[in-house]
C-alpha positions, -999 to +999 in steps of 0.1 A: -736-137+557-712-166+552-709-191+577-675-186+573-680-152+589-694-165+622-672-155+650-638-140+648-626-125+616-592-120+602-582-093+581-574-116+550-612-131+557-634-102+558-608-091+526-624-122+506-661-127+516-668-098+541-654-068+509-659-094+483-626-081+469-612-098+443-583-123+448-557-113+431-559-082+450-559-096+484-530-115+475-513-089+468-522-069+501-510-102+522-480-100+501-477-065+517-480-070+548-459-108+551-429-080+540-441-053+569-442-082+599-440-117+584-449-134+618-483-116+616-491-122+582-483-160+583-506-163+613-531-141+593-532-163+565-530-195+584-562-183+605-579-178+571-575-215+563-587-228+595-619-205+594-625-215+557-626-253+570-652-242+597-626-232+626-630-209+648-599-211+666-572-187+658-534-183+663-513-152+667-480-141+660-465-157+684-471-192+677-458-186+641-423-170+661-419-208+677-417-230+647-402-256+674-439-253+692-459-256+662-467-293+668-478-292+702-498-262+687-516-281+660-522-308+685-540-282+709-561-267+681-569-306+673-578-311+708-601-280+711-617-283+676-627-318+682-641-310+714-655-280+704-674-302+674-686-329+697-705-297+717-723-290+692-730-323+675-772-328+672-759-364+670-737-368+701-767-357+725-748-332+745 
């Protein structure tokens, strides 16, 4: 299994390495749904990118329906994604 895979996984996600579907395909399903409920398809997609760099934490609909929140957002995932790192660091002897 892919790292990648480890933890929560979105439907885009387990589209690509989980179904190994091909990518024009699951572009075309995101597509799909951004028409059916954009909010959920943004987060969707942007939870994709952050698992692809090794993130595990996820956003939902509702922080894509408060654009105005978005940087106090990022600066939270920030936050918990650097202290969620140092955890697990071999290095940083915690």
């Amino acid at each position: 299994m892919p790292k990648c895979l480890k933890g929560p996984i979105n439907r885009t996600l387990a589209e690509v390495f989980a179904h190994g579907n091909n990518l024009e395909d699951v572009a075309a399903q995101w597509v799909q749904s951004f028409g059916q409920n954009e909010a959920q398809a943004v987060a969707d997609i942007i939870n994709f990118v952050l698992r692809a760099a090794g993130c595990h934490i996820q956003i939902d609909d509702n922080d894509v329906a408060d654009p105005d929140n978005c940087p106090n957002r990022l600066s939270e995932i920030q936050e918990e994604y650097q202290a969620v790192c140092l955890c697990h660091d071999p290095n940083s002897g915690a």
